[in-house]
C-alpha angles and dihedrals in degrees: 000000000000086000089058101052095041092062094043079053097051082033087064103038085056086056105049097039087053085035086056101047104053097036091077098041086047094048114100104233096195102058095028095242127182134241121206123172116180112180122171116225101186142353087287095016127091134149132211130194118189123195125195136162117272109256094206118124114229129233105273093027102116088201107121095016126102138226144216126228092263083056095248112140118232090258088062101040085054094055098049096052093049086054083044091057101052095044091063097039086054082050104049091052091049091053091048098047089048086050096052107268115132097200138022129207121202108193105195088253102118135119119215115208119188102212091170146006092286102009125098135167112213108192114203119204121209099355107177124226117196117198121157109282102035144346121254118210104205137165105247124195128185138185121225117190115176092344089300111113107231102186135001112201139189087032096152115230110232115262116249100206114212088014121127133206123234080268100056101250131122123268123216107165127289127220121253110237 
């Protein structure tokens, strides 16, 4: 009886490794056309073996993916705000430190807008600035055209404590628009 089952088993596994091998070859790619071998091994036993044409897109294929209005898939839109991103954050560091802060802290609070086809506004919220004497939480904005950062906006300039302006009043710092 073990003996028996044992060669309807082998018996199946020759069939479907040869089955498998010439389906695909035998499935028409071009209509999608469907294979479909049944062979009966034994008086209960049968085995069926269906073929069909991957339905997986490839990797240049634009079927199941979606578009902006500038015609930029989401995988690229997502590589070129994440460039974006960088590039203002690289920015906005440069700009503290040549203003006189001596660290800058980024918290993941930002919002990213595509206004072209390679623009973007990226919108930081309560970026901190850390000089000497104290730390300044401020909103920072930046626009990124091409990868190139064309303006960096809501930088603080440092205080000057004790310090007066050419109208007598006190300075306490200004923000750079």
């Amino acid at each position: 009886m073990i003996n028996r089952i044992m060669t309807f088993r082998v018996a199946a596994a020759a069939f479907a490794a040869s089955a498998l091998i010439a389906a695909p070859a035998a499935a028409d790619p071009v209509r999608g056309a469907i294979i479909s071998l049944q062979r009966e091994l034994g008086v209960n036993t049968s085995l069926r073996v269906d073929v069909s044409q991957n339905h997986h897109y490839g990797r240049n294929d634009r079927r199941g993916q979606r578009f902006n209005q500038w015609g930029q898939s989401d995988r690229e839109v997502s590589r070129l705000s994440g460039d974006a991103l960088q590039a203002c954050r690289r920015a906005v560091t440069q700009e503290a430190y040549r203003v006189g802060y001596r660290d800058v802290d980024f918290d993941d609070d930002r919002r990213v807008h595509q206004t072209g086809p390679y623009r973007f506004d990226i919108r930081y919220d309560d970026v901190e600035f850390e000089g000497r004497r104290r730390e300044v939480e401020s909103n920072v904005s930046c626009t990124v055209r091409r990868g190139n950062v064309a303006a960096v906006r809501g930088v603080p300039l440092p205080g000057r404590y004790g310090k007066k302006d050419k109208h007598g009043r006190a300075d306490y710092g200004r923000y750079r628009y």
